[in-house]
DOKE-162276 format. One record per residue (C-alpha): residue number from 1; residue in one letter; x, y, z. Coordinates in pm, 1 decimal, decimal comma, padded with zeros to 6 digits, always signed. Example, Ala and Ser with C-alpha at 12.3 -4.5 7.8 and 13.67 -1.06 7.14 Angstrom:
2
> n|res|px|py|pz
> 1|A|+01230,0|-00450,0|+00780,0
> 2|S|+01367,0|-00106,0|+00714,0
END
This chain:
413
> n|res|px|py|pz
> 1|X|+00000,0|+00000,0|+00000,0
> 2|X|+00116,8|+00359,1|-00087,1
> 3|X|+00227,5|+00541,5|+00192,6
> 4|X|+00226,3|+00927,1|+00224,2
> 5|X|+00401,5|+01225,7|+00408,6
> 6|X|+00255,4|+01585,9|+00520,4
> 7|X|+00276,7|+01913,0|+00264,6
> 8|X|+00191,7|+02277,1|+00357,0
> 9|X|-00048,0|+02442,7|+00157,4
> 10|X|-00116,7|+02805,7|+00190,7
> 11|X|-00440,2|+02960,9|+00278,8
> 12|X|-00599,7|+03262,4|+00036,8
> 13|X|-00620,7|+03455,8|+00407,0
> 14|X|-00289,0|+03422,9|+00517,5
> 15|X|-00092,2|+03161,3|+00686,5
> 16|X|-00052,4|+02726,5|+00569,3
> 17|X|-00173,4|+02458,4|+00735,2
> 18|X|-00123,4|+02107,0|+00656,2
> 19|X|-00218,9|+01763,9|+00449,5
> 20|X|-00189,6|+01459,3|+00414,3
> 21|X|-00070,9|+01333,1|+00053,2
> 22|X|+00037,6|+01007,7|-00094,0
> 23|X|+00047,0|+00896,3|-00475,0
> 24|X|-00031,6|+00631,5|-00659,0
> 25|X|+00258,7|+00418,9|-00810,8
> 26|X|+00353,3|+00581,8|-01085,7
> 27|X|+00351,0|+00908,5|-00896,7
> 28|X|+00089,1|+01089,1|-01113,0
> 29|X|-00312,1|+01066,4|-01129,2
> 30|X|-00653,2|+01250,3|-01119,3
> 31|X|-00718,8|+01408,6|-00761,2
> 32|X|-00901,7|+01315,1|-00469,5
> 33|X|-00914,0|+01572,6|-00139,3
> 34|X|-01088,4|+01313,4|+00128,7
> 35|X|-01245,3|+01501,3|+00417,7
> 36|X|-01159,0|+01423,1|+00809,4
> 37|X|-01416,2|+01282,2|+01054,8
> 38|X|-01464,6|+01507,4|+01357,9
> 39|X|-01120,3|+01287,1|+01511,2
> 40|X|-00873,1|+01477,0|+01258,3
> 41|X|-00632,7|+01344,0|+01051,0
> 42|X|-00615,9|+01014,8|+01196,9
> 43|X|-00489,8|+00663,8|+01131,0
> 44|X|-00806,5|+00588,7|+00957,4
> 45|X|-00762,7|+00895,6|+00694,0
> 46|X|-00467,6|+00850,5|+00611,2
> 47|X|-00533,6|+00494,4|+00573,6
> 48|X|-00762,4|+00569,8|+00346,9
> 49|X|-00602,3|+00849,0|+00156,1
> 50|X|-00339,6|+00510,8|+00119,4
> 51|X|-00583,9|+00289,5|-00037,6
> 52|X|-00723,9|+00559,7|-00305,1
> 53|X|-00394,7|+00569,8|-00412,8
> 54|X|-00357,0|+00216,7|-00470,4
> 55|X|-00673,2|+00300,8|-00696,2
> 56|X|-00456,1|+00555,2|-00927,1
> 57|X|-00546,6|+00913,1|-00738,8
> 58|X|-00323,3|+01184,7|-00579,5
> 59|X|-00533,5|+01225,2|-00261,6
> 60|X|-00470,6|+01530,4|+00025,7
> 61|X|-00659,8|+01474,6|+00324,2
> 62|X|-00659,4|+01865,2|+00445,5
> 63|X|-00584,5|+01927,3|+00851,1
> 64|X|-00933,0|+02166,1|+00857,9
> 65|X|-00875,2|+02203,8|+01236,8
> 66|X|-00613,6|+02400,2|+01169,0
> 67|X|-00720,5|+02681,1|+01320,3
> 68|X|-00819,5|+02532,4|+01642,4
> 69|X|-00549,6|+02354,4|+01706,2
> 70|X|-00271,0|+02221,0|+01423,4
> 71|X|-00225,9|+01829,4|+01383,6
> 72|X|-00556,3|+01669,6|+01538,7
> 73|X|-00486,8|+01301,2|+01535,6
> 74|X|-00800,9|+01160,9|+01797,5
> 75|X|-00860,7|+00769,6|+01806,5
> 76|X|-01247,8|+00671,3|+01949,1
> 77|X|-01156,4|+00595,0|+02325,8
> 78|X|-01456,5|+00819,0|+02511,6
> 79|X|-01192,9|+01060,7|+02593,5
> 80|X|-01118,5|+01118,5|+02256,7
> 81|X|-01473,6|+01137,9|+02151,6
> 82|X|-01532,7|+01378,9|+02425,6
> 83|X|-01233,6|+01600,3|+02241,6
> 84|X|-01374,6|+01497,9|+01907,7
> 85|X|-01701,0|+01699,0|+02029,0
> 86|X|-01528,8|+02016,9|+02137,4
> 87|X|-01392,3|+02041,9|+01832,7
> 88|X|-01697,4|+02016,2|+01595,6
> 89|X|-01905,7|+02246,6|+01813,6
> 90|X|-01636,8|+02538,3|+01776,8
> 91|X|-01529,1|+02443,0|+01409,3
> 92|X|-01617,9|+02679,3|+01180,6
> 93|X|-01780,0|+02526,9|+00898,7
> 94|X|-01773,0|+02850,3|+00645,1
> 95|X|-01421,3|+02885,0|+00683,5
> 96|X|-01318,0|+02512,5|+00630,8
> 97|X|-01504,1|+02500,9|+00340,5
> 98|X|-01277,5|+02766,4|+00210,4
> 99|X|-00979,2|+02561,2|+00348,5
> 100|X|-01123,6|+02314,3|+00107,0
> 101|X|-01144,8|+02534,2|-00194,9
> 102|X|-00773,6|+02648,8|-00128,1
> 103|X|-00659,9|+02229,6|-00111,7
> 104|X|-00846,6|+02158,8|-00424,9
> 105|X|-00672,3|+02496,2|-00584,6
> 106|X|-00356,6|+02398,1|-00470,1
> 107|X|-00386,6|+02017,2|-00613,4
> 108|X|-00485,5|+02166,4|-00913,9
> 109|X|-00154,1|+02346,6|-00939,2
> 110|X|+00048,7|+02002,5|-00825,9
> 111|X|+00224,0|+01831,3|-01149,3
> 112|X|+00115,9|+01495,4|-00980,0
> 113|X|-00231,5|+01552,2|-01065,7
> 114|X|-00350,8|+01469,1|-01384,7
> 115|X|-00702,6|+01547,1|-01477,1
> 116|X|-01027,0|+01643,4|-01255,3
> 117|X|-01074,0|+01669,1|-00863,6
> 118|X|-01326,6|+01469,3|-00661,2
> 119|X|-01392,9|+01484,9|-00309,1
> 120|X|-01534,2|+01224,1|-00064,1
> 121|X|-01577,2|+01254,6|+00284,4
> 122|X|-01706,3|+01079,9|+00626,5
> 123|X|-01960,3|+01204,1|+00930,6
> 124|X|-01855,8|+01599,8|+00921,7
> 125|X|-01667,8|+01499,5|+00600,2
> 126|X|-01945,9|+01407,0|+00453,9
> 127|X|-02132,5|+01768,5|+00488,1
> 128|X|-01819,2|+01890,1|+00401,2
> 129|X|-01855,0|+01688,4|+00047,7
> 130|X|-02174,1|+01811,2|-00033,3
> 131|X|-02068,3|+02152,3|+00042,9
> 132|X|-01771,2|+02212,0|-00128,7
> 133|X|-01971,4|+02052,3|-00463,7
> 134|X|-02198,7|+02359,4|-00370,0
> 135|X|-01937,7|+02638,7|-00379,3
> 136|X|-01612,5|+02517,3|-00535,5
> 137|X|-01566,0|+02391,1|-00863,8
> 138|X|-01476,4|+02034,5|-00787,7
> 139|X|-01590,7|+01774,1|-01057,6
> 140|X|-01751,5|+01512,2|-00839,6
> 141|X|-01780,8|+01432,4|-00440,0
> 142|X|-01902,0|+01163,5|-00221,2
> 143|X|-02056,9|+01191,4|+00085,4
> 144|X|-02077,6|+00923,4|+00353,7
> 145|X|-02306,2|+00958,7|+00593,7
> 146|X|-02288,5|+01341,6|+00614,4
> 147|X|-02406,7|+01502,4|+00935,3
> 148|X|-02668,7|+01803,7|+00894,9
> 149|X|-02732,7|+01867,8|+00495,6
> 150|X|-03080,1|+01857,9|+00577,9
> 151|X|-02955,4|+02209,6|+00697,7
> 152|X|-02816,9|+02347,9|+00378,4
> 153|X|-03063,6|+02240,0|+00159,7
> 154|X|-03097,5|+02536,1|-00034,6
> 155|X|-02711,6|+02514,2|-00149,9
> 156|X|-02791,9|+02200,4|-00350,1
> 157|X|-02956,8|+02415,0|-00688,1
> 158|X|-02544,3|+02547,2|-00680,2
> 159|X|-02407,2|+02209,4|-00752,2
> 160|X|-02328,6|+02102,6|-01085,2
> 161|X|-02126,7|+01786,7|-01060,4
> 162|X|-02231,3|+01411,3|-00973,2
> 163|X|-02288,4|+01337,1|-00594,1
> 164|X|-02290,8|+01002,8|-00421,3
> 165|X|-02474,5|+01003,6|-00040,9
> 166|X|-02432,9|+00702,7|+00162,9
> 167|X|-02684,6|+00652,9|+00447,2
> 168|X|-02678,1|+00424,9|+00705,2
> 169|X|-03068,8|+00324,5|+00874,8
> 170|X|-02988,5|+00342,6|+01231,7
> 171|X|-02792,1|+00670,2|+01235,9
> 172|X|-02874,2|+00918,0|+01493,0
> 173|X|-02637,5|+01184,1|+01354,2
> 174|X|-02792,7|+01160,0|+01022,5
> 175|X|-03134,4|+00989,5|+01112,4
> 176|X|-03405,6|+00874,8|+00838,8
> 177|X|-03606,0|+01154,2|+00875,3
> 178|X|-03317,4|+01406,3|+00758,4
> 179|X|-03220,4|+01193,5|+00455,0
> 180|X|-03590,3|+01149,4|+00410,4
> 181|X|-03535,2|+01539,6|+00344,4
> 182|X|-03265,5|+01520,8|+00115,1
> 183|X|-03366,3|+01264,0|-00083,1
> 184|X|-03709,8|+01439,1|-00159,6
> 185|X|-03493,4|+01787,4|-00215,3
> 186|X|-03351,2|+01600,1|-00460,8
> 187|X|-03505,3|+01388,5|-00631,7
> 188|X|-03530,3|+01559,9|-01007,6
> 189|X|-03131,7|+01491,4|-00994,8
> 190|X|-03081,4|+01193,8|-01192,3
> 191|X|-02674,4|+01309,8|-01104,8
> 192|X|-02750,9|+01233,0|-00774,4
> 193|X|-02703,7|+00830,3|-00638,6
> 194|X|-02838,7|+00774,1|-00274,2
> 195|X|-02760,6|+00439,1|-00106,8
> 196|X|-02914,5|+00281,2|+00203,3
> 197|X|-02710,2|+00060,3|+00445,5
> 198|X|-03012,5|-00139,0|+00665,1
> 199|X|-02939,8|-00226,9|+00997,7
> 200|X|-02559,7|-00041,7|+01049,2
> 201|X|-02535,1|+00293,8|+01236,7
> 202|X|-02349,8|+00588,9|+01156,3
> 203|X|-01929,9|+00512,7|+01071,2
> 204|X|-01999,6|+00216,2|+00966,2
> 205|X|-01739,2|+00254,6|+00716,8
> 206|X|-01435,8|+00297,5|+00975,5
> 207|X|-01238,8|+00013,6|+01100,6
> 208|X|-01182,3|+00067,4|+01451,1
> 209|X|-01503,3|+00148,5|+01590,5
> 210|X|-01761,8|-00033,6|+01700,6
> 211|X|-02016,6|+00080,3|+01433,9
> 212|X|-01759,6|-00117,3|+01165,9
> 213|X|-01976,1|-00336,8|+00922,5
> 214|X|-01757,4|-00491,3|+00676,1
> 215|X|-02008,4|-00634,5|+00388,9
> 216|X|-02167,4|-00229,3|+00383,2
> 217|X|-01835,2|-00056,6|+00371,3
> 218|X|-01738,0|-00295,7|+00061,5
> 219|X|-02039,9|-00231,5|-00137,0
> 220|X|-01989,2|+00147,0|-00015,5
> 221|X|-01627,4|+00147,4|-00162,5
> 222|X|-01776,6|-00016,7|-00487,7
> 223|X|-02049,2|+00272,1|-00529,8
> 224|X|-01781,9|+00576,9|-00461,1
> 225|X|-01551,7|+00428,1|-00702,1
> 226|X|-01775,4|+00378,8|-00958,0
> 227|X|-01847,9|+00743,8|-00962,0
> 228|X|-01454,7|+00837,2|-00909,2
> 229|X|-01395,3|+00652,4|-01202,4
> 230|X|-01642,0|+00761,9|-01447,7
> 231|X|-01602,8|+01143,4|-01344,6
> 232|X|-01218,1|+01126,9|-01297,3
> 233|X|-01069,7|+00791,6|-01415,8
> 234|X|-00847,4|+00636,7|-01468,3
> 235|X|-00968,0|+00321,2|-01650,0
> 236|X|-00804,9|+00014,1|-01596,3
> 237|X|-00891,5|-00266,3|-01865,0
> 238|X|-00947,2|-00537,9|-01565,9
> 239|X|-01011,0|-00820,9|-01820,1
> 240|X|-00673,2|-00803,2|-01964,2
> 241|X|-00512,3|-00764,7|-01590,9
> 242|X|-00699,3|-01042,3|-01536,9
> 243|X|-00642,2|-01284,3|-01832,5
> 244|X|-00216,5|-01185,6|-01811,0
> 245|X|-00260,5|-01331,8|-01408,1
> 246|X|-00457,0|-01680,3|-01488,9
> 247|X|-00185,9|-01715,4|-01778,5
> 248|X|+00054,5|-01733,1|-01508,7
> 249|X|-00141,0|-01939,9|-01303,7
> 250|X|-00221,3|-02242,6|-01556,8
> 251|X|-00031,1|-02169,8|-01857,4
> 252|X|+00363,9|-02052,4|-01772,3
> 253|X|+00271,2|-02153,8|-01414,0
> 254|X|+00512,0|-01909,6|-01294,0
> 255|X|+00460,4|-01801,2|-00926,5
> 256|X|+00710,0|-01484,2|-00952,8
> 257|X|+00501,2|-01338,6|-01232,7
> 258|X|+00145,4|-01434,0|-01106,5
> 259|X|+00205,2|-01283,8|-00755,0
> 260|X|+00375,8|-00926,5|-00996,3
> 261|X|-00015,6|-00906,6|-01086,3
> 262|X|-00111,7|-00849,7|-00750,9
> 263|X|-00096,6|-00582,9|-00515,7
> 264|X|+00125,4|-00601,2|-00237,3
> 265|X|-00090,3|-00767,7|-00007,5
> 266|X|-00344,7|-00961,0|-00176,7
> 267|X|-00565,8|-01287,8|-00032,3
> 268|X|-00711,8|-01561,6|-00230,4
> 269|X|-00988,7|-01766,9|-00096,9
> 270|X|-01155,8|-02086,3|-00273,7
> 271|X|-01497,7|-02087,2|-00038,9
> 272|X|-01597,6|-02426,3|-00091,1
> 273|X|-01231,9|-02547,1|+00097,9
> 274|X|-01111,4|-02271,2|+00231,7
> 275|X|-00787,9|-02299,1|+00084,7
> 276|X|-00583,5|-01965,3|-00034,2
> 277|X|-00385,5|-01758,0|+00153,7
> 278|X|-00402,4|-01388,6|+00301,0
> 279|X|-00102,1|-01147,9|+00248,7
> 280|X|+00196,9|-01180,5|-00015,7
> 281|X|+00435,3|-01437,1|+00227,5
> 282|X|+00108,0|-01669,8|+00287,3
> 283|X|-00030,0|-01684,0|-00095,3
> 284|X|+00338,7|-01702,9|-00233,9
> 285|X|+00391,1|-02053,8|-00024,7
> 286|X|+00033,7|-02123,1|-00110,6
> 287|X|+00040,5|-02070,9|-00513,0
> 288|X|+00447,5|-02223,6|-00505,9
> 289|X|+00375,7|-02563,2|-00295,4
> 290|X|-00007,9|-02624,4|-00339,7
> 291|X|-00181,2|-02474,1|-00618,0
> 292|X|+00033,9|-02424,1|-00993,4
> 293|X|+00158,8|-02725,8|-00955,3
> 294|X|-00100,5|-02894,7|-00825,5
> 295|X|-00285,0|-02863,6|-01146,2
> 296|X|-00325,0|-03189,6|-01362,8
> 297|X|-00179,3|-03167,8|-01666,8
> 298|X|-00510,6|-03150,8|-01879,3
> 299|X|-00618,1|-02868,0|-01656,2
> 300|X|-00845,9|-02683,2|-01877,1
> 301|X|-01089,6|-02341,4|-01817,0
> 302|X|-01372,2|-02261,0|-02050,6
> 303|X|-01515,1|-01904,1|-02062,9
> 304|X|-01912,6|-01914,1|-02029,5
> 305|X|-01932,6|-01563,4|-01962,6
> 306|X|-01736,7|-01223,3|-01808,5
> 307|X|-01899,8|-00943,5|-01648,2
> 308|X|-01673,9|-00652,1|-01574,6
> 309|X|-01797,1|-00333,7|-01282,7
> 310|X|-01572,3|-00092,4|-01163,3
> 311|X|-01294,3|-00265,9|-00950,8
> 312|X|-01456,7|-00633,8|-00978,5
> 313|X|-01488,2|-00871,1|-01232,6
> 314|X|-01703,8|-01213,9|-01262,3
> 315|X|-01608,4|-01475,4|-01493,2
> 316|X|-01827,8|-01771,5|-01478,5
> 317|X|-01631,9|-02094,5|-01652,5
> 318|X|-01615,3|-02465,4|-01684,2
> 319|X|-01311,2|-02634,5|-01501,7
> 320|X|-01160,4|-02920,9|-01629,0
> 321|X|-00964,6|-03160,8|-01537,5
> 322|X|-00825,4|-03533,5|-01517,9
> 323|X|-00779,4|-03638,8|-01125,5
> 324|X|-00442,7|-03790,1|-01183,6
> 325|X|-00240,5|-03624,0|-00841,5
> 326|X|-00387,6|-03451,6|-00515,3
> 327|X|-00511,2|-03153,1|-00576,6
> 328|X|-00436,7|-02952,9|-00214,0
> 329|X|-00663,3|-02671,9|-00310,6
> 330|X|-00931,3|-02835,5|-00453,1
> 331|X|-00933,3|-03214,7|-00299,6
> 332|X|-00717,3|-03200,5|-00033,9
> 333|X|-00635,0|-03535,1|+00115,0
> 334|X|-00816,6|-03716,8|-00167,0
> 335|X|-00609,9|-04015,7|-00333,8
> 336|X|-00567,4|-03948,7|-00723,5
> 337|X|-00853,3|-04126,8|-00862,0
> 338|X|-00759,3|-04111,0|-01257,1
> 339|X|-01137,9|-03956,4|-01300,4
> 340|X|-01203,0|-03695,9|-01551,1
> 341|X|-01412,5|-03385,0|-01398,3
> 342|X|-01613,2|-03110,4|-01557,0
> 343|X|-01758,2|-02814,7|-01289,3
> 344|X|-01916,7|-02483,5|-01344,1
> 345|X|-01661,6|-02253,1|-01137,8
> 346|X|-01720,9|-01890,6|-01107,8
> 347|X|-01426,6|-01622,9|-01065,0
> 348|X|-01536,4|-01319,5|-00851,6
> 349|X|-01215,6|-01078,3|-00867,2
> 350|X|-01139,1|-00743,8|-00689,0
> 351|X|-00876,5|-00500,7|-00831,6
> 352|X|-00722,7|-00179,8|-00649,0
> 353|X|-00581,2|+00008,9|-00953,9
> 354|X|-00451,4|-00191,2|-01208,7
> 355|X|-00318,5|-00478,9|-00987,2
> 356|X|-00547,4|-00798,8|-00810,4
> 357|X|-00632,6|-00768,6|-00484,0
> 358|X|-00845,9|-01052,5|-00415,8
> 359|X|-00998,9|-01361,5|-00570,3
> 360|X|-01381,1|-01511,9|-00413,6
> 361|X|-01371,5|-01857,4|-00594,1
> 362|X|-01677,0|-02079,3|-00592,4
> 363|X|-01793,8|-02429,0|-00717,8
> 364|X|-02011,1|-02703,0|-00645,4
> 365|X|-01791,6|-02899,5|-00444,7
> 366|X|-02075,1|-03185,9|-00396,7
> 367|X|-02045,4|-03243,3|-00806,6
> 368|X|-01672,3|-03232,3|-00764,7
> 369|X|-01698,9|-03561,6|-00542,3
> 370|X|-01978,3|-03730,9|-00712,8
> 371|X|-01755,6|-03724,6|-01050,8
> 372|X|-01466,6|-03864,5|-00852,4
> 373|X|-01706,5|-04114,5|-00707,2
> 374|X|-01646,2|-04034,5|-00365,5
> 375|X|-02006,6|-03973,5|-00275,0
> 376|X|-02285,8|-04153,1|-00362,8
> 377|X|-02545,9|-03944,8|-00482,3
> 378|X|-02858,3|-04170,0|-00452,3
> 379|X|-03131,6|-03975,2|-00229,9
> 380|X|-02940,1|-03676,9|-00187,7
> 381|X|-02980,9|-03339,7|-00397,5
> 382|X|-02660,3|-03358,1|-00583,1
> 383|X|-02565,3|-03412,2|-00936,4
> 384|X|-02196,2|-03498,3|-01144,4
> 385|X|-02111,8|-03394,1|-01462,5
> 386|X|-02466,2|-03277,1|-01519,2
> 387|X|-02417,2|-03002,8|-01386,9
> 388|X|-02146,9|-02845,3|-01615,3
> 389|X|-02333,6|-02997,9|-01941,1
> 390|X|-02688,0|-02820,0|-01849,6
> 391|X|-02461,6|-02495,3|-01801,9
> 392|X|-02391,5|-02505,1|-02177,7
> 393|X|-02691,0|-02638,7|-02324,7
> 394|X|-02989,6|-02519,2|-02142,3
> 395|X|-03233,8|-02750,4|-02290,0
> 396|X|-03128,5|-03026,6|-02111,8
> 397|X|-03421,3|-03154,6|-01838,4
> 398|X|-03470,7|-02934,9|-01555,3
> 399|X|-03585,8|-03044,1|-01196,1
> 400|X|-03493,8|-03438,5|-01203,3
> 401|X|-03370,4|-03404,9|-00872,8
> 402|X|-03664,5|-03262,9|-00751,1
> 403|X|-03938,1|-03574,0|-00633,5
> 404|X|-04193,0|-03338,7|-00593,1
> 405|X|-04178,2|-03180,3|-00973,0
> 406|X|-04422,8|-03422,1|-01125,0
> 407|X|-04701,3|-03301,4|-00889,1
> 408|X|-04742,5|-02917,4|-01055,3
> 409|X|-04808,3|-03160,0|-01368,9
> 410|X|-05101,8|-03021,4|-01490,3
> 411|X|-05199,9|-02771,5|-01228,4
> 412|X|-05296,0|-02417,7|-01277,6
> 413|X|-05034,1|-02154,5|-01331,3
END
């Protein structure tokens, strides 16, 4: 992950304050200004600033309590929340927003950046967002969770880029009844995306706190980048990133080059064994001693279909292959059994940038042991080689495991 250092950039009123910047890579990229909580810049901004520049962007996270008091850096122990408070009740929202407006001018000016702005922000952050698209010229923002735009309505006829709003259902700092607001202020913008998270409470994109929920801060991450990307870039083409790493996996079976395709720190996980590994030591052993050459010879993948979003990609295939060795990641402990095996197996990939991050592998591991004939599959729900032959030809019968099928015969529908 990138890592970043501290620059000074000056005010329009007189005197600097500080931010946060890190780069992407290759050290040039659209910009991103992300937008502190009410805790400062903190080990969960700049963690984040990190990550969007895995994603390609030159990111500043601004220090906006500058004027309070220089380098804020709270974690979410009650003392520091009681800190947090003071802090939002005396900040002066006017003036950050200008603070704002003189970070995105100065990024502007910075050779790193490449392109358009964006800004994205969390709790105060996220009114922040919404408010500098309202008086700056920034080409998209993202708010999560923002904290009293119900208040500012009236600013919203100013803005004239996209806007993402993330909302979380049991948030008392942004309750339902204040996006209920918002949402109806704005509902002739077709620019404008709103997304519910049910049953998580405000934050519930920062690790750390209590309020963490993983599966809505991943489809949250999803949603802002989709926007980043279309308003900003860059554009990665994911299904040639993609196609280069499973031609090191299968074809040159070259661990050195598959793991180059990855980001630093990437995790594989086939659900149906759990087998994979977390982190670039863990999947290195993994892919060396258990997986490239731990494919049969005949090991061959058929494309059914590819469906490419932002930073994911599904490819839904046919696997197949002779049983002629233990396969650790597949069969583990299983005797060669010299059986030939056909599976539908679907691919869900994430990217961060233009490298892998991590691979969600599925397959019907039942059909897997049926072909092998390792489990009987009289009386149970289960079916071999069928399986993969009714995924290409979908005329084949439907519902012959199902007892209770010839029943509807003849009924109404």
């Amino acid at each position: 992950m990138a890592e970043g250092s501290f620059i000074e950039v000056a005010a329009a009123e007189g005197g600097t304050f500080k931010a946060y910047m890190t780069r992407p890579e290759k050290g040039s990229g659209p910009g991103l200004v992300l937008l502190q909580e009410i805790f400062g810049i903190n080990d969960y901004m700049r963690s984040m600033a990190d990550r969007f520049a895995e994603e390609g962007y030159v990111v500043l996270v601004p220090d906006l309590f500058w004027r309070m008091e220089p380098d804020v850096n709270l974690g979410y122990s009650d003392e520091d929340f009681g800190r947090a408070f003071g802090f939002y009740q005396q900040f002066d929202v006017d003036q950050g927003i200008k603070d704002v407006g003189d970070t995105i001018a100065h990024m502007r000016g910075m050779d790193e950046v490449a392109g358009k702005v964006g800004a994205l922000g969390y709790c105060l952050g996220g009114k922040l967002a919404y408010l500098t698209a309202a008086r700056t010229d920034v080409d998209c923002a993202v708010s999560y969770y923002g904290v009293a735009i119900e208040e500012s309505l009236d600013e919203g006829k100013n803005i004239t880029c996209p806007m993402v709003f993330h909302t979380a259902e049991l948030d008392k700092f942004a309750p339902p009844e204040a996006v209920a607001r918002i949402k109806e202020a704005f509902a002739d913008r077709p620019d404008f995306e709103f997304y519910d998270y049910v049953g998580v409470d405000h934050a519930f994109a920062t690790h750390g706190r209590d309020s963490f929920d993983k599966p809505s801060t991943m489809m949250a991450y999803s949603r802002s980048l989709t926007l980043l990307r279309k308003v900003l870039g860059p554009i990665h083409d994911l299904s040639h990133l993609w196609d280069m790493h499973c031609y090191h996996e299968f074809a040159t079976r070259d661990v050195h080059e598959t793991m180059k395709t990855m980001v630093a720190e990437p995790y594989v996980n086939h659900i149906p064994t759990m087998t994979g590994g977390v982190g670039y030591k863990h999947l290195s052993r993994f892919y060396r001693h258990h997986f490239v050459d731990a494919n049969p010879d005949d090991t061959k993948l058929i494309p059914i279909s590819r469906t490419i979003g932002t930073d994911r990609l599904v490819d839904e295939m046919l696997f197949c292959f002779t049983h002629d060795r233990e396969i650790d990641w597949m069969l583990p402990g299983v005797a060669p059994t010299g059986k030939y095996v056909e599976i539908p197996l679907v691919a869900i990939v994430n990217f961060r940038g233009d490298k892998l991050y991590h691979e969600h592998i599925y397959w019907d591991q039942a059909s897997v042991l049926v072909q092998i004939g390792v489990l009987d599959p009289a009386g149970l729900p289960v079916a071999g080689q069928e399986t993969a032959k009714k995924l290409v030809d979908e005329t084949l019968p439907s519902n012959e495991l199902m007892a209770n099928w010839a029943s509807s015969e003849g009924k109404p529908i």
